[in-house]
C-alpha positions as CSV (number, residue, x, y, z in Angstrom):
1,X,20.4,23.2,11.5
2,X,19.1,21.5,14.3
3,X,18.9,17.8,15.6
4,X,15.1,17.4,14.9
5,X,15.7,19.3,11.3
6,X,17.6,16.3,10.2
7,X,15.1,13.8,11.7
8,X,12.0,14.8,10.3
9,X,10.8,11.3,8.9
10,X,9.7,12.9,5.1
11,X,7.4,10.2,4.8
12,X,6.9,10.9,1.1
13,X,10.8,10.3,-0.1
14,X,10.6,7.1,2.2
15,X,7.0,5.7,0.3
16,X,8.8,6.4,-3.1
17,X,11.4,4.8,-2.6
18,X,9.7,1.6,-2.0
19,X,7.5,1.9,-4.1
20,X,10.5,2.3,-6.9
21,X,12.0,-0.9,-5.3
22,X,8.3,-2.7,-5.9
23,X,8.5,-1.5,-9.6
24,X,12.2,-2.7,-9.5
25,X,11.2,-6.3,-8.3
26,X,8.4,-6.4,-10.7
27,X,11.3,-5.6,-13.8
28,X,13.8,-8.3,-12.5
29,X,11.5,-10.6,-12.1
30,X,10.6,-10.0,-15.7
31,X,14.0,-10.1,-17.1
32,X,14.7,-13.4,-15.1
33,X,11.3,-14.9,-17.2
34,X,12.1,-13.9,-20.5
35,X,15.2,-15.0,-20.3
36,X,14.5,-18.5,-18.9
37,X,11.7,-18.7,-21.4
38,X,13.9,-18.1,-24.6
39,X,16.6,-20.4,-23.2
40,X,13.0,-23.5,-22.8
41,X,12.6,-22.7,-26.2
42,X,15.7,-23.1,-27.3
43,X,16.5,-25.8,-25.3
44,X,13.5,-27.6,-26.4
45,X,14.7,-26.9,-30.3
46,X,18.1,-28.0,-29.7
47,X,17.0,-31.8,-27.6
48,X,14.5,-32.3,-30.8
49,X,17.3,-31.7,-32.9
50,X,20.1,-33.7,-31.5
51,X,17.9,-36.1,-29.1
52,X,16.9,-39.7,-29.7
53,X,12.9,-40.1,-29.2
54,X,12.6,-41.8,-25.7
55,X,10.8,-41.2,-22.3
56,X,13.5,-38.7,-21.3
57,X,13.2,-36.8,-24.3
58,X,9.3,-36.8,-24.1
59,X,9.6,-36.0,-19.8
60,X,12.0,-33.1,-21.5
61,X,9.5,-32.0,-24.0
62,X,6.6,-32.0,-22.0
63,X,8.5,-30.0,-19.4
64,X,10.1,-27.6,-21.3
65,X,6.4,-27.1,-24.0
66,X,5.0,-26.5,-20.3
67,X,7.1,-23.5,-19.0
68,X,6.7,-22.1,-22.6
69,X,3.2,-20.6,-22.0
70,X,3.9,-20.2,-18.2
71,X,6.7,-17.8,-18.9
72,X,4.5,-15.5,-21.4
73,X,1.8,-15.8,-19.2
74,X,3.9,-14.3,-16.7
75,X,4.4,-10.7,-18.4
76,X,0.8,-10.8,-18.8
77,X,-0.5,-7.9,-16.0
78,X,-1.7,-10.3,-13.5
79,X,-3.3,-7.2,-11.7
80,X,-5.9,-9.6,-10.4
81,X,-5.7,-13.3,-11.0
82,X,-9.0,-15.4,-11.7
83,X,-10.0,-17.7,-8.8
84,X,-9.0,-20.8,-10.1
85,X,-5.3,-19.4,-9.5
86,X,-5.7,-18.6,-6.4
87,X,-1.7,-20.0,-5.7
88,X,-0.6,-17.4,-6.9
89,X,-1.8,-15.1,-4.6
90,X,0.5,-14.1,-2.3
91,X,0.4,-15.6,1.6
92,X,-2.2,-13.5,3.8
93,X,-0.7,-15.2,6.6
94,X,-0.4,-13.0,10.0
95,X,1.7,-10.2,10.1
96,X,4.4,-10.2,12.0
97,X,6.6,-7.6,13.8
98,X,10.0,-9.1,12.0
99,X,8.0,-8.1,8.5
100,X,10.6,-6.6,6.5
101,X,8.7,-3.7,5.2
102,X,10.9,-3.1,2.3
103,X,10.5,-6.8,0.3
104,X,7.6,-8.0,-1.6
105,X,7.2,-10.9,-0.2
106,X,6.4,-9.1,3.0
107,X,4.6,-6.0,1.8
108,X,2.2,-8.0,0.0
109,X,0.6,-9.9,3.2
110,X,-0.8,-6.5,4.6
111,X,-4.1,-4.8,3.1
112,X,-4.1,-1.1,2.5
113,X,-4.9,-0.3,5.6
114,X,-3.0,-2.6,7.5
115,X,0.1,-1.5,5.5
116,X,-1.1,2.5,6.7
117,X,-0.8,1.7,10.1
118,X,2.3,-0.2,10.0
119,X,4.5,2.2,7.8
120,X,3.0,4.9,10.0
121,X,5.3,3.6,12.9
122,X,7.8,1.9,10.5
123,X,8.6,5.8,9.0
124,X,7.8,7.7,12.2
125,X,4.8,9.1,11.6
126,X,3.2,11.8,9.2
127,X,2.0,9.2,6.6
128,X,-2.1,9.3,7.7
129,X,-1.4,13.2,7.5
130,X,-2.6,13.1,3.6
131,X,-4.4,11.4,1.1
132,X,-1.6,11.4,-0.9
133,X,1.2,9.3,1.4
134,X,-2.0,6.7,1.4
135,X,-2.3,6.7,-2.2
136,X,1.3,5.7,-2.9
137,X,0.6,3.0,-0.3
138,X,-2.3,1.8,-2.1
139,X,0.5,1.8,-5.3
140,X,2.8,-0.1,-3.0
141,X,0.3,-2.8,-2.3
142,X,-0.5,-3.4,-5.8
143,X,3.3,-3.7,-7.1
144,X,4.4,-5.7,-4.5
145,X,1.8,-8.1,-4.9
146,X,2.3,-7.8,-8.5
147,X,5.8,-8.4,-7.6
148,X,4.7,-12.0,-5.2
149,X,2.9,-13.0,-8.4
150,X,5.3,-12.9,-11.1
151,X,8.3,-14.6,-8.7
152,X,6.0,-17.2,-8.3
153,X,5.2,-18.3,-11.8
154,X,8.9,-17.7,-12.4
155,X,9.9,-20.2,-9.8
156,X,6.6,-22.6,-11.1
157,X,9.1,-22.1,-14.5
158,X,12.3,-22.6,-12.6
159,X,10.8,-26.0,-11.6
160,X,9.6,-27.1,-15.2
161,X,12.8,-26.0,-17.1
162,X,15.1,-28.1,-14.8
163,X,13.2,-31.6,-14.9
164,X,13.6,-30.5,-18.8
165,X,17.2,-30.5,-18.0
166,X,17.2,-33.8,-15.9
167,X,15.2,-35.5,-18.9
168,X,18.0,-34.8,-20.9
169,X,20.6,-35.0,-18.7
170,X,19.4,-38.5,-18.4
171,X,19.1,-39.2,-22.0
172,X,22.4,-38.2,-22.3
173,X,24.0,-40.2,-19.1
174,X,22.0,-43.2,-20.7
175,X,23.6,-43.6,-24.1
């Protein structure tokens, strides 16, 4: 075998693997929000139960009621969000050359073509060479933005769940 046999770039086993790591991210993320949604609701059965009626039980409530929906919202496909939540779209901001071009977070910035180009030199070449190597980069886009949507509502969720748990917290610090 020679030296260049060993680094030919195989652009196709590179492109599936991160696409597999997009799907992965999309998964986890989806794990981490049905979990955190079932332990909301039963958090929010278990202060009604035990809890005295008071503004840190209601600041719990409302909190907790609130990441209900948000966390089945979130396994809804959110292949493309309506305008009026456009946070959740993830950052166009400027690419940069310190992109890491194997997170979400990072992936999703770039457009189709944009993302070509760049794994074109990121892999050493031989992606533009088919139709095909662009279509899993087309697939790539969509599940890591996919991917930038989901952590976001998750983290939106995050934040609602824990001033739950500060409401009670409180209650319970206060009696």
């Amino acid at each position: 075998m020679s030296v260049s046999t060993h680094l030919t770039p195989e652009p196709e086993r590179r492109l599936w693997l991160i696409l597999e790591s997009m799907s992965r991210s999309v998964e986890w993320t989806d794990q981490k929000t049905a979990a955190l949604t079932v332990f909301a609701l039963a958090e929010l059965v278990f202060a009604n139960i035990l809890t005295t009626p008071g503004p840190f039980r209601l600041l719990s409530q409302v909190s907790l009621s609130a990441a209900l929906p948000l966390g089945v919202f979130a396994f809804s496909p959110l292949s493309g969000g309506p305008r009026w939540f456009a946070f959740l779209e993830p950052h166009r901001g400027r690419p940069s050359i310190d992109d890491c071009l194997i997170t979400a977070d990072d992936l999703a910035k770039y457009s189709h073509g944009e993302l070509i180009g760049r794994l074109e030199k990121y892999l050493g070449g031989g992606i533009t060479s088919t139709q095909y190597y662009e279509d899993i980069i087309g697939q790539i886009v969509i599940r890591a933005r996919l991917a930038t949507r989901k952590q976001r509502l998750f983290r939106i969720a995050c934040v609602l769940v824990g001033l739950g748990q500060a409401g009670l917290l409180a209650q319970i610090l206060g009696r």
